[in-house]
PyMOL Python script that loads the backbone (N, CA, C, O; Angstrom):
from pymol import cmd

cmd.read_pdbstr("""\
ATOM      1  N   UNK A   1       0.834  -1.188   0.000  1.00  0.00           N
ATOM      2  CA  UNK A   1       0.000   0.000   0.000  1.00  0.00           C
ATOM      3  C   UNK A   1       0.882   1.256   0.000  1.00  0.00           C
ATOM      4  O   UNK A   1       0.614   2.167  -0.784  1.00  0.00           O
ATOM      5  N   UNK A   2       1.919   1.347   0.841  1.00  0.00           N
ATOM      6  CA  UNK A   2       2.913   2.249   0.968  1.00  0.00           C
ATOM      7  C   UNK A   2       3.201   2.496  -0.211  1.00  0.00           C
ATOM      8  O   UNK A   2       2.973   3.623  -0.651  1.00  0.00           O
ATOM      9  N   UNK A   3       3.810   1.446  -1.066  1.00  0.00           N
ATOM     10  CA  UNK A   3       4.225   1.493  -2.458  1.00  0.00           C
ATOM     11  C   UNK A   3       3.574   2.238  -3.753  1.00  0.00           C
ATOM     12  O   UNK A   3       3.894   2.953  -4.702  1.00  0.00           O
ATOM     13  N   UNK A   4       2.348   1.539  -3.112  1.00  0.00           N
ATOM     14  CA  UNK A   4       1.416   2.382  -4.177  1.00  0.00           C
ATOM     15  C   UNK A   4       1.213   3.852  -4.122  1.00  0.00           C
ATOM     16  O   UNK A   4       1.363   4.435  -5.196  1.00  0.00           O
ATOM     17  N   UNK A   5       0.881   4.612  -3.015  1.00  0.00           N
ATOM     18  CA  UNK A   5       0.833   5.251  -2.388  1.00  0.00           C
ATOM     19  C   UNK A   5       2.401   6.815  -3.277  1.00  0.00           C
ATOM     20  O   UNK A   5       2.376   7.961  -3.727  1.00  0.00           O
ATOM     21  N   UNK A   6       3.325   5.818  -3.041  1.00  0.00           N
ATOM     22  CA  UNK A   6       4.976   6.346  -3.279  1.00  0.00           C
ATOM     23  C   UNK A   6       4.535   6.660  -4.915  1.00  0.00           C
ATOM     24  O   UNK A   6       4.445   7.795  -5.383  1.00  0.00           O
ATOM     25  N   UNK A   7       4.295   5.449  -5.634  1.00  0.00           N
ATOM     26  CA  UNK A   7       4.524   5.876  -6.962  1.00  0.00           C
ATOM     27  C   UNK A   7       3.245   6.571  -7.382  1.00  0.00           C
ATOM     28  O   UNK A   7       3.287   6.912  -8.564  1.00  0.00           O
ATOM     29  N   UNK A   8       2.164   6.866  -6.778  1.00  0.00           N
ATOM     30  CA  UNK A   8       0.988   7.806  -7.018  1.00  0.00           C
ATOM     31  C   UNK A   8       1.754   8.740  -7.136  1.00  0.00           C
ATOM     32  O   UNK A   8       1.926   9.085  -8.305  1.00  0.00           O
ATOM     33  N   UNK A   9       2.614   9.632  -5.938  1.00  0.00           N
ATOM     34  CA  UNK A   9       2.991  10.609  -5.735  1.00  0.00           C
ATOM     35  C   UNK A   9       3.907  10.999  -6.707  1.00  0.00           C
ATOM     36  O   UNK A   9       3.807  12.151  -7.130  1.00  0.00           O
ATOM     37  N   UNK A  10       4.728  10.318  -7.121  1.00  0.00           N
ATOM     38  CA  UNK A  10       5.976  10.204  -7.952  1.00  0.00           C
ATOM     39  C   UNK A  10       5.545  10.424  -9.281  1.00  0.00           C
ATOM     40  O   UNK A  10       6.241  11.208  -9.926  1.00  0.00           O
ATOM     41  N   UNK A  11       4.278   9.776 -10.017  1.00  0.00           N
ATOM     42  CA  UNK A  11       3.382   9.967 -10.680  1.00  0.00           C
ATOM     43  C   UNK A  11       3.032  11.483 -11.243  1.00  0.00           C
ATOM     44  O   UNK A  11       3.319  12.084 -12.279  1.00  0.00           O
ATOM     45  N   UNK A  12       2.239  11.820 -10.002  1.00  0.00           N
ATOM     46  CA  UNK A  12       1.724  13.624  -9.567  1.00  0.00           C
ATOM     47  C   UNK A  12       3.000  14.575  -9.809  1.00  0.00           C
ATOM     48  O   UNK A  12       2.982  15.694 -10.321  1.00  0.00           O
ATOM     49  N   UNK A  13       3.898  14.001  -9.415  1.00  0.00           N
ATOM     50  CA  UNK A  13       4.866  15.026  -9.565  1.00  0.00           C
ATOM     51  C   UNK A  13       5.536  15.439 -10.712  1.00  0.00           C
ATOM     52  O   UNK A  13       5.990  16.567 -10.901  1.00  0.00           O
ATOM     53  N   UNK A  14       5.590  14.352 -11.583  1.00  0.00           N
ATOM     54  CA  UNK A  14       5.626  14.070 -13.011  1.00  0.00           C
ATOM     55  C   UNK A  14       5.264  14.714 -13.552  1.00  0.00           C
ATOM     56  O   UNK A  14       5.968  15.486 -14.204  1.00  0.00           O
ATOM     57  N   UNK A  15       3.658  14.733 -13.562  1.00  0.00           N
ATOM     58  CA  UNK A  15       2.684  15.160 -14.032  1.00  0.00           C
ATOM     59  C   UNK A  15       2.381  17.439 -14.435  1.00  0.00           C
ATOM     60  O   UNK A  15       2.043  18.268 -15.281  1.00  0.00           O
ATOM     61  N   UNK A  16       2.997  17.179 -12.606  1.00  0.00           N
ATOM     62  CA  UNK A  16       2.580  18.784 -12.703  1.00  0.00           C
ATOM     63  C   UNK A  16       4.164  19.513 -13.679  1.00  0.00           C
ATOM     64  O   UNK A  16       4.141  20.555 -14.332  1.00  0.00           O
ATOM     65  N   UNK A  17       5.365  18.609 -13.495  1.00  0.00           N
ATOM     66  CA  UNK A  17       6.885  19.523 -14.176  1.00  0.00           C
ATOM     67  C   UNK A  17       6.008  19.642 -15.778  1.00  0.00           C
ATOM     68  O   UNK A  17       6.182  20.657 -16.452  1.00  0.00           O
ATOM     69  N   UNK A  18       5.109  18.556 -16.269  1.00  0.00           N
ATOM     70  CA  UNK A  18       4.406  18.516 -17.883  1.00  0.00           C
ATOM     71  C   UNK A  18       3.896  19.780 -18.094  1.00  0.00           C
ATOM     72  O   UNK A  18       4.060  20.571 -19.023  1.00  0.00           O
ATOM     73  N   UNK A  19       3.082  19.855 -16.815  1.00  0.00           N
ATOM     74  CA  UNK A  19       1.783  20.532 -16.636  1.00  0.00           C
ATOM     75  C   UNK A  19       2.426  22.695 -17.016  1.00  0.00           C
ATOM     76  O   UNK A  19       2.012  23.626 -17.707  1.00  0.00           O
ATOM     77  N   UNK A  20       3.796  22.412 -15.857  1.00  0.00           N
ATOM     78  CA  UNK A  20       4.568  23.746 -15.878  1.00  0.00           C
ATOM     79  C   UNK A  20       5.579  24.196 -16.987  1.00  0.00           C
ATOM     80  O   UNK A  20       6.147  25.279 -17.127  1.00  0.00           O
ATOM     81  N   UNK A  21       5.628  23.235 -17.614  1.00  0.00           N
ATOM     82  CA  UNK A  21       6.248  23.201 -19.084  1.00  0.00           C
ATOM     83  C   UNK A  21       5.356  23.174 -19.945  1.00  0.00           C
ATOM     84  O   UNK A  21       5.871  23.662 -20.950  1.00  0.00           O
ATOM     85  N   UNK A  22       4.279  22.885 -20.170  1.00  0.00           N
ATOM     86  CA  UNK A  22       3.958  23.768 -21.497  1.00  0.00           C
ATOM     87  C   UNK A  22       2.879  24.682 -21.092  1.00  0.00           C
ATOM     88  O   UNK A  22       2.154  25.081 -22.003  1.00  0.00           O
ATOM     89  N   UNK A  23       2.613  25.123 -19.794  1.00  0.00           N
ATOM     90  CA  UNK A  23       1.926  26.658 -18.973  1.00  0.00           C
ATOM     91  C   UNK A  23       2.952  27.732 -19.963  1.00  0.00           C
ATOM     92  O   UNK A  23       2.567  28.462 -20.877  1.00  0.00           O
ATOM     93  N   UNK A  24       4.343  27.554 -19.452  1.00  0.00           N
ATOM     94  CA  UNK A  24       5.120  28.056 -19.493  1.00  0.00           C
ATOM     95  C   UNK A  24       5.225  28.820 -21.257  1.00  0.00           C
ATOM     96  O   UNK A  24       5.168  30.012 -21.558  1.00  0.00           O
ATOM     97  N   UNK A  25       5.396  27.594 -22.172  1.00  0.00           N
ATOM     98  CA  UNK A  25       5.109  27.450 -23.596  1.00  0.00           C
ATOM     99  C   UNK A  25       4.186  28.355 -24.282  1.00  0.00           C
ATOM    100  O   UNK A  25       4.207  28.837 -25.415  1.00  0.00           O
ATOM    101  N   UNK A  26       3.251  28.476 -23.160  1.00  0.00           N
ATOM    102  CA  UNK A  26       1.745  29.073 -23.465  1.00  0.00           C
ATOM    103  C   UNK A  26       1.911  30.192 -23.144  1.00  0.00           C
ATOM    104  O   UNK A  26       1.061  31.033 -23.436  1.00  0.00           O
ATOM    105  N   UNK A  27       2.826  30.464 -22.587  1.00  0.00           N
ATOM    106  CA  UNK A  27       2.881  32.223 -21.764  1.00  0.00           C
ATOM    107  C   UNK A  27       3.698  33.013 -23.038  1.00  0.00           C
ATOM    108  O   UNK A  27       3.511  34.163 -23.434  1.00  0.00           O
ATOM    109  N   UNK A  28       4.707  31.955 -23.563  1.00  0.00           N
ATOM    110  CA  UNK A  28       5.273  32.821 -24.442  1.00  0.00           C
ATOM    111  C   UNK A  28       4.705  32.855 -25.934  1.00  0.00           C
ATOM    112  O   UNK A  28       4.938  33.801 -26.686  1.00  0.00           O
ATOM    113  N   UNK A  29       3.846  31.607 -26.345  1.00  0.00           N
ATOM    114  CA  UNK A  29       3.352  32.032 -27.488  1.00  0.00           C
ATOM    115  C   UNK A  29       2.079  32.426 -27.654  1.00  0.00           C
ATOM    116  O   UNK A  29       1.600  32.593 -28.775  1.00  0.00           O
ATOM    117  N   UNK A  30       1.321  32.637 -26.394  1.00  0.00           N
ATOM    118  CA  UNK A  30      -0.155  33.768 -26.420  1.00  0.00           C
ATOM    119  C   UNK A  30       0.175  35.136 -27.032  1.00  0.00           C
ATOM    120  O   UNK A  30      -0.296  35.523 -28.101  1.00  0.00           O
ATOM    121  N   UNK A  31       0.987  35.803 -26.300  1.00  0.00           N
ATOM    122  CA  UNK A  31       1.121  37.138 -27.217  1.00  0.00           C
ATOM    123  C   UNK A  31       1.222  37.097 -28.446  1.00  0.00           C
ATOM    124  O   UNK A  31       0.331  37.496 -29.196  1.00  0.00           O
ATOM    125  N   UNK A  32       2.000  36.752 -28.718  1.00  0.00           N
ATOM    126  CA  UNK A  32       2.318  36.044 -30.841  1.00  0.00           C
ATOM    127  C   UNK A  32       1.747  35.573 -31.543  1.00  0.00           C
ATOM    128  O   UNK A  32       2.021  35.383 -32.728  1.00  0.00           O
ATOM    129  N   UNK A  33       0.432  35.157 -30.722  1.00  0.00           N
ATOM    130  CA  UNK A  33      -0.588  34.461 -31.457  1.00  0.00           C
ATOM    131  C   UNK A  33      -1.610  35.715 -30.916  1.00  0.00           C
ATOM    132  O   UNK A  33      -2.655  35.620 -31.560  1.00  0.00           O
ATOM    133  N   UNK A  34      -1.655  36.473 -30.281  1.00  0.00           N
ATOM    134  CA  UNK A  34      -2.969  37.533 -30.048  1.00  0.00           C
ATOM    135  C   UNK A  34      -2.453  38.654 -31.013  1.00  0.00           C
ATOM    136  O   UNK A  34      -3.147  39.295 -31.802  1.00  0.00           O
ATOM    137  N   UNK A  35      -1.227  38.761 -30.823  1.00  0.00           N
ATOM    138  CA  UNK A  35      -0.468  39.907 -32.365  1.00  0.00           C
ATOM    139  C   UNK A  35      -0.994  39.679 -33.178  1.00  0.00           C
ATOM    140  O   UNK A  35      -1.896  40.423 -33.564  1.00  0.00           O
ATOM    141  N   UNK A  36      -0.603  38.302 -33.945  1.00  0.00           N
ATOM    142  CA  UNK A  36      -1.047  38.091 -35.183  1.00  0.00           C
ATOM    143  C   UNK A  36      -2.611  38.507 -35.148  1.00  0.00           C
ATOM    144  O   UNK A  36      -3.020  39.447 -35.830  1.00  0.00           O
ATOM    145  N   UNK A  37      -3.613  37.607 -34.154  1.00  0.00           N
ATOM    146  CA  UNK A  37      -5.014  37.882 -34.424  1.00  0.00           C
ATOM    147  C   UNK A  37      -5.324  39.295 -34.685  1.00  0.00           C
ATOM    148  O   UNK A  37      -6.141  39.585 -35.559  1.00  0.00           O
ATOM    149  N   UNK A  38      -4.867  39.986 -34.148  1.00  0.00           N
ATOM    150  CA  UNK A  38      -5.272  41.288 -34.101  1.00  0.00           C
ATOM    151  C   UNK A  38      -4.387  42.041 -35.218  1.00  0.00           C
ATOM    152  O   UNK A  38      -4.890  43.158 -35.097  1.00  0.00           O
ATOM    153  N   UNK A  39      -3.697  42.147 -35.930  1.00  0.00           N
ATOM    154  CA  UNK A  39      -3.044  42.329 -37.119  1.00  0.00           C
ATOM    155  C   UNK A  39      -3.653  41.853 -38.531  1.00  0.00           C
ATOM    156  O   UNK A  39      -3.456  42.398 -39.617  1.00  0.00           O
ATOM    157  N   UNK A  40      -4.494  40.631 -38.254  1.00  0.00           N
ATOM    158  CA  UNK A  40      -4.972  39.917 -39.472  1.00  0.00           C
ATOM    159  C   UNK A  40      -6.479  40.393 -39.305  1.00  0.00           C
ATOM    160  O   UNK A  40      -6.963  41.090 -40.196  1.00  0.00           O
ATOM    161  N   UNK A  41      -7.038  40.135 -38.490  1.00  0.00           N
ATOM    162  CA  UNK A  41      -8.390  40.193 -38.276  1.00  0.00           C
ATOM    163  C   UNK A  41      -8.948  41.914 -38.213  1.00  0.00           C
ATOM    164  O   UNK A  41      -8.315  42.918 -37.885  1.00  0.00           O
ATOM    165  N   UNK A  42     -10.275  41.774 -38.634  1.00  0.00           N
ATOM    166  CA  UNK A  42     -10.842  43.121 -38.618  1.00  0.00           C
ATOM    167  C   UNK A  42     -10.992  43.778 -37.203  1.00  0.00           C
ATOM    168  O   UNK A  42     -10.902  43.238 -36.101  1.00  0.00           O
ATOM    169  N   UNK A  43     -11.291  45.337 -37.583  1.00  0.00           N
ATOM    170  CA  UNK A  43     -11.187  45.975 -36.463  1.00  0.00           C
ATOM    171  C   UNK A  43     -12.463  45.767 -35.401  1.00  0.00           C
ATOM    172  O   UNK A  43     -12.476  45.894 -34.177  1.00  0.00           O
ATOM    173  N   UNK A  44     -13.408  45.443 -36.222  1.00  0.00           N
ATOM    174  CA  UNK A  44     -14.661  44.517 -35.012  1.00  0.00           C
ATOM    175  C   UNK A  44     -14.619  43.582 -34.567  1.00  0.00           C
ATOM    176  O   UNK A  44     -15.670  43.122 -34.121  1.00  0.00           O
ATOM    177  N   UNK A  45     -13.503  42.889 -34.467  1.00  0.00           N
ATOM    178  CA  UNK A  45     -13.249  41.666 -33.906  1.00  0.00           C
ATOM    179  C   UNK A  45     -12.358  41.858 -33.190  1.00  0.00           C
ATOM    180  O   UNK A  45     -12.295  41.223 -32.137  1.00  0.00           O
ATOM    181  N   UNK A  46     -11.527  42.655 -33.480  1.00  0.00           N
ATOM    182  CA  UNK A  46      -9.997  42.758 -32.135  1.00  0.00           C
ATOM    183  C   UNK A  46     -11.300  43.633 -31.454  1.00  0.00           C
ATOM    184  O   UNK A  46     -11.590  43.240 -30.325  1.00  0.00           O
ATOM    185  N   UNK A  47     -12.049  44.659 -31.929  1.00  0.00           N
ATOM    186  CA  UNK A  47     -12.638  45.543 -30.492  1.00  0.00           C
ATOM    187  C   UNK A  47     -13.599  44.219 -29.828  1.00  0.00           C
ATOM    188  O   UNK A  47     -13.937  44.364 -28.653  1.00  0.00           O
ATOM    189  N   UNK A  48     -13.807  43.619 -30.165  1.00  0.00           N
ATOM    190  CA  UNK A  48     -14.982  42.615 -29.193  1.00  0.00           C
ATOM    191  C   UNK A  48     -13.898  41.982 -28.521  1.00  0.00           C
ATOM    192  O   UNK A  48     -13.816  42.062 -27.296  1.00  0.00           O
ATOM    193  N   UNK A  49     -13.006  41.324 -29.237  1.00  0.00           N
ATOM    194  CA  UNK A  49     -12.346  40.564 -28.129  1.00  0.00           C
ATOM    195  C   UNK A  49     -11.085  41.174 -27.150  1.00  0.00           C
ATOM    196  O   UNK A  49     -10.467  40.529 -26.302  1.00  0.00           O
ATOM    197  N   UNK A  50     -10.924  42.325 -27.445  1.00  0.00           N
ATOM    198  CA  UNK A  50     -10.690  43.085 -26.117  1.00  0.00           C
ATOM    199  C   UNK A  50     -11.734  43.662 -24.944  1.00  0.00           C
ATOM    200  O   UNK A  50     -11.564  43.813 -23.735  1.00  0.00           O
ATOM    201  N   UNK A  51     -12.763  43.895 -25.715  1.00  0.00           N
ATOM    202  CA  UNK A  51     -13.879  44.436 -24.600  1.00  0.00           C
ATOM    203  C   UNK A  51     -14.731  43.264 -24.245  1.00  0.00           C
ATOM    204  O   UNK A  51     -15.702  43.704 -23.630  1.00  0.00           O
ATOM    205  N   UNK A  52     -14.805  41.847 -24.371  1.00  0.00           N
ATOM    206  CA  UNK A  52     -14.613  40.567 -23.917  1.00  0.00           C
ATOM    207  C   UNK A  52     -13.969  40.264 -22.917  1.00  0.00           C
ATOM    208  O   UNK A  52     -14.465  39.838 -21.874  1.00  0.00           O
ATOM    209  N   UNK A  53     -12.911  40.431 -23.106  1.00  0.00           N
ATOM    210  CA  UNK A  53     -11.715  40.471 -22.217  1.00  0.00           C
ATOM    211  C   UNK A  53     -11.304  41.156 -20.795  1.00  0.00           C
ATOM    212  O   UNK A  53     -10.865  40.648 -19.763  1.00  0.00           O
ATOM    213  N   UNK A  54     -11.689  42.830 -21.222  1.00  0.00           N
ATOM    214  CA  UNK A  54     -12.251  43.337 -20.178  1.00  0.00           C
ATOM    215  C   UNK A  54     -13.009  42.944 -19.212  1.00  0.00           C
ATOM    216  O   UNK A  54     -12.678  42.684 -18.055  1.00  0.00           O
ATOM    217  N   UNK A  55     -14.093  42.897 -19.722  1.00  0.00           N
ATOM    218  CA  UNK A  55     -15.336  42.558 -18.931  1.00  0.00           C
ATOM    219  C   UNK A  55     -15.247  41.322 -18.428  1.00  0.00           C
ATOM    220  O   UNK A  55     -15.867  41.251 -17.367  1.00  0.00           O
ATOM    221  N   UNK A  56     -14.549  39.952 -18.857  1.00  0.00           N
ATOM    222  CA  UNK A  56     -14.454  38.933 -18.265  1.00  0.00           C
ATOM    223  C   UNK A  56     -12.894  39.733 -17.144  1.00  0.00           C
ATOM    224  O   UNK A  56     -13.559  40.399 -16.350  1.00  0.00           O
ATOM    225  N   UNK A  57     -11.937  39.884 -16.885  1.00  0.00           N
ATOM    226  CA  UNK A  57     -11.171  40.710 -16.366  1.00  0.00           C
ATOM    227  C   UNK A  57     -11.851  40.881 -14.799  1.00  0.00           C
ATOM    228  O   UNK A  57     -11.652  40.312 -13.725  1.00  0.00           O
ATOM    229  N   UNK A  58     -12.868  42.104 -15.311  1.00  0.00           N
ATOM    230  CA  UNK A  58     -13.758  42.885 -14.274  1.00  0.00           C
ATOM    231  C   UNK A  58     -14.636  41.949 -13.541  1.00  0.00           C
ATOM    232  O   UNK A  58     -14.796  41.922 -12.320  1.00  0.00           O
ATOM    233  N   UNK A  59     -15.225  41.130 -14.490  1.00  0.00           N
ATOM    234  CA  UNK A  59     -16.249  39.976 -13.449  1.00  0.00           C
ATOM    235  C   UNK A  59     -15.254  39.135 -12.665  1.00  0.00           C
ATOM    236  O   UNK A  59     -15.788  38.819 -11.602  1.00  0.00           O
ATOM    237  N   UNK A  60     -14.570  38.863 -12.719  1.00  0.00           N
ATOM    238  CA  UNK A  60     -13.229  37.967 -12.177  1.00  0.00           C
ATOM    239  C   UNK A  60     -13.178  38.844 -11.209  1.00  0.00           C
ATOM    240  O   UNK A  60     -13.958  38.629 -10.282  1.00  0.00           O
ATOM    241  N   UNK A  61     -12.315  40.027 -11.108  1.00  0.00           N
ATOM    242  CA  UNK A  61     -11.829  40.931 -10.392  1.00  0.00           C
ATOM    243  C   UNK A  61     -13.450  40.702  -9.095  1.00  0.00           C
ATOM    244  O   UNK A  61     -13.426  40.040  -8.058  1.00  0.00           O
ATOM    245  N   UNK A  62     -14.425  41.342  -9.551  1.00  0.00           N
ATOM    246  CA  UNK A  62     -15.730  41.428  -8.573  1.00  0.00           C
ATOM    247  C   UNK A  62     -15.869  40.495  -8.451  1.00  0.00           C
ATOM    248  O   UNK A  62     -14.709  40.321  -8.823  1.00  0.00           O
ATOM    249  N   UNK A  63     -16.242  39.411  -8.239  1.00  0.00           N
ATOM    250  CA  UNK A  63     -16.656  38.331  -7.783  1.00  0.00           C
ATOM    251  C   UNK A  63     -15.327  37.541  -6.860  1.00  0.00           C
ATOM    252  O   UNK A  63     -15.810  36.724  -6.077  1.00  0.00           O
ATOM    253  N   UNK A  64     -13.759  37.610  -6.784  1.00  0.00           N
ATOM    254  CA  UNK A  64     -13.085  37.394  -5.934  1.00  0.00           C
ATOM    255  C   UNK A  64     -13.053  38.185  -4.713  1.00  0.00           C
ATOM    256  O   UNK A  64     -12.610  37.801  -3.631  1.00  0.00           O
ATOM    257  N   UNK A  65     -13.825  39.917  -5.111  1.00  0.00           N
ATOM    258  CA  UNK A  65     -13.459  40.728  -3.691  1.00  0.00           C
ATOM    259  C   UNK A  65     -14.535  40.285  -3.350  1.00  0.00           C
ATOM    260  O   UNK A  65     -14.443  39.777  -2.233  1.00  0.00           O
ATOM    261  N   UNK A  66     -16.368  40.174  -4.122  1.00  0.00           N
ATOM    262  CA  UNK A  66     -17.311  40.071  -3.346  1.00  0.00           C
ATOM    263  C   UNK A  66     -17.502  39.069  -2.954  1.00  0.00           C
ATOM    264  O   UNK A  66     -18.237  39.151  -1.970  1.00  0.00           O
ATOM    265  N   UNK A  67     -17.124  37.681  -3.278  1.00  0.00           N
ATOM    266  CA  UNK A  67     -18.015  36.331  -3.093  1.00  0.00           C
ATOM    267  C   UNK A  67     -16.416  35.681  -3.268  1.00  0.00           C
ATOM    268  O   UNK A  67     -16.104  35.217  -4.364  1.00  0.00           O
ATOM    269  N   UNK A  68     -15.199  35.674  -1.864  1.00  0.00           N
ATOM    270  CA  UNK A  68     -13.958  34.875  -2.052  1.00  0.00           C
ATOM    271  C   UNK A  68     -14.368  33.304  -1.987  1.00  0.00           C
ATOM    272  O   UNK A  68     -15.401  32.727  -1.648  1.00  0.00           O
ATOM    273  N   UNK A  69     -13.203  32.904  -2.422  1.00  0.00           N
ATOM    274  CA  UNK A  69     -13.676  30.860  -2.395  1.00  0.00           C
ATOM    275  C   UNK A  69     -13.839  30.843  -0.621  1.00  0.00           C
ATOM    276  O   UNK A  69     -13.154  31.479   0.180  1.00  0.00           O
ATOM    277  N   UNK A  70     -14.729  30.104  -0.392  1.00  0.00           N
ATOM    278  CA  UNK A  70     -14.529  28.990   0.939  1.00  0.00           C
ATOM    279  C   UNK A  70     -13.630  29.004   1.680  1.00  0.00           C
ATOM    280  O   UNK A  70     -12.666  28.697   0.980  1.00  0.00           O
ATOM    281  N   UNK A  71     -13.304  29.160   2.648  1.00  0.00           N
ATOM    282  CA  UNK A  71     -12.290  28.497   3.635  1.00  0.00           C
ATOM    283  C   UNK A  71     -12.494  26.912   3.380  1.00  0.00           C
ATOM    284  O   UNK A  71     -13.465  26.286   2.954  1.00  0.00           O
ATOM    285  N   UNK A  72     -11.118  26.476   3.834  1.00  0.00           N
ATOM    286  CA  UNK A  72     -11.376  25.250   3.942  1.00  0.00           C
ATOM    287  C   UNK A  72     -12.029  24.791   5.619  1.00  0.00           C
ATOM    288  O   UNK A  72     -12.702  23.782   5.831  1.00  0.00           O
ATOM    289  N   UNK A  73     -11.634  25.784   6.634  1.00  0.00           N
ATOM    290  CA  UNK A  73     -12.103  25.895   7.658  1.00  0.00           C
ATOM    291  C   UNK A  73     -13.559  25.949   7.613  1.00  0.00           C
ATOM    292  O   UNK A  73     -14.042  26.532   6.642  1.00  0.00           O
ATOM    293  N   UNK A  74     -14.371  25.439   8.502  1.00  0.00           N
ATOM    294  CA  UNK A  74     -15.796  25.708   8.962  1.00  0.00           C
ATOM    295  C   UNK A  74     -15.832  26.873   9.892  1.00  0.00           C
ATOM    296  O   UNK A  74     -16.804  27.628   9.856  1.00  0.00           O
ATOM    297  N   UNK A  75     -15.008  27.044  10.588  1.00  0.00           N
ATOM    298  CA  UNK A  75     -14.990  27.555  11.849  1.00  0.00           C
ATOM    299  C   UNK A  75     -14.206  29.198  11.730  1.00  0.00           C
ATOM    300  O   UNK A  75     -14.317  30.091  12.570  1.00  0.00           O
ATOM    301  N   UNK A  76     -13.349  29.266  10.338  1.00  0.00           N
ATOM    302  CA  UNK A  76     -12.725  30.539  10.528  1.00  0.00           C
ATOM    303  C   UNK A  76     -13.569  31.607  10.222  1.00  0.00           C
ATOM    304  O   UNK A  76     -14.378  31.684   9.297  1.00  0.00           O
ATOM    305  N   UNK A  77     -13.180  32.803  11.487  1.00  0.00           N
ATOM    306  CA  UNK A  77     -14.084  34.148  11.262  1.00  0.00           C
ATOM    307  C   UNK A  77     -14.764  33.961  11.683  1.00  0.00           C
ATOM    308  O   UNK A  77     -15.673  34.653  11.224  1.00  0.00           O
ATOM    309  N   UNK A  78     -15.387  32.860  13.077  1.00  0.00           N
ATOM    310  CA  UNK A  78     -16.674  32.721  13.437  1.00  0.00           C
ATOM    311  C   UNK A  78     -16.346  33.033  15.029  1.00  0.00           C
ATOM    312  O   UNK A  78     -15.477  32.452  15.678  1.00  0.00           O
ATOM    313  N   UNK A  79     -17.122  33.954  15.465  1.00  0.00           N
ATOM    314  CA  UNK A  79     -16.800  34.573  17.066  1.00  0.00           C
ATOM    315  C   UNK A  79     -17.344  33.458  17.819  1.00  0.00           C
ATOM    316  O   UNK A  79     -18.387  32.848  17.581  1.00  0.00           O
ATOM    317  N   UNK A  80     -16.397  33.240  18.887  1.00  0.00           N
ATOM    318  CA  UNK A  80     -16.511  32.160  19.586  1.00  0.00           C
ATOM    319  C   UNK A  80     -17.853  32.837  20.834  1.00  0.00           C
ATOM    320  O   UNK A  80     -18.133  33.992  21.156  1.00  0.00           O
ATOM    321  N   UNK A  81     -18.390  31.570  21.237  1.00  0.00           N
ATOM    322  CA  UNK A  81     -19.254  31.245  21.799  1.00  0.00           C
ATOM    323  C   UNK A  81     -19.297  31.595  23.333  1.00  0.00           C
ATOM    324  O   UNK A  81     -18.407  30.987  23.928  1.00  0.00           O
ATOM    325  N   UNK A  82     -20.114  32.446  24.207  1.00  0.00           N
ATOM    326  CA  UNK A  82     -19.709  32.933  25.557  1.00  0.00           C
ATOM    327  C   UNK A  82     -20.110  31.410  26.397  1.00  0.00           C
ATOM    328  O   UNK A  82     -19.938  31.312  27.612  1.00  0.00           O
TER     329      UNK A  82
END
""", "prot")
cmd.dss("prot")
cmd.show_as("cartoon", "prot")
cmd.util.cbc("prot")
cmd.orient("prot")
C-alpha cells in the first residue's frame, strides 16, 4: 500500500513539471498568437475581443473581492461562543 501510495505521488509530480512546461510554452506564445489575431483580423473583432476580455477581467476581479472561495475551515471568522 505504501508502495502504491509512493509511486501515485511520484506519478503527480511528473505530471505537474508537464503541466509547468507547457503553462510556461503558453505564456510565451499567447502574445504572438494575439499579435497576429489582431493584425490579421478586422477591427470589429480585435474591439470585441478586447472588450470581452475586459469585462471577463472585471467579473473575475468582482466576484473574488465580493463572493472569495470557501475556507477550507468551517470555523474561521466565526466569534466564539460565551
Amino acid at each position: 500500500m505504501k508502495l502504491r501510495q509512493n509511486l501515485k505521488h511520484l506519478i503527480h509530480i511528473q505530471m505537474e513539471k508537464r503541466v509547468k512546461k507547457v503553462q510556461q510554452k503558453m505564456m510565451k506564445f499567447m502574445p504572438l498568437a494575439f499579435g497576429f489575431f489582431f493584425f490579421v483580423l478586422s477591427a470589429g473583432v480585435n474591439l470585441y475581443m478586447v472588450t470581452s476580455s475586459l469585462v471577463g477581467i472585471a467579473q473575475q476581479w468582482y466576484l473574488m473581492k465580493n463572493q472569495p472561495l470557501p475556507s477550507r475551515s468551517p470555523f474561521k471568522n466565526k466569534p466564539a461562543k460565551a
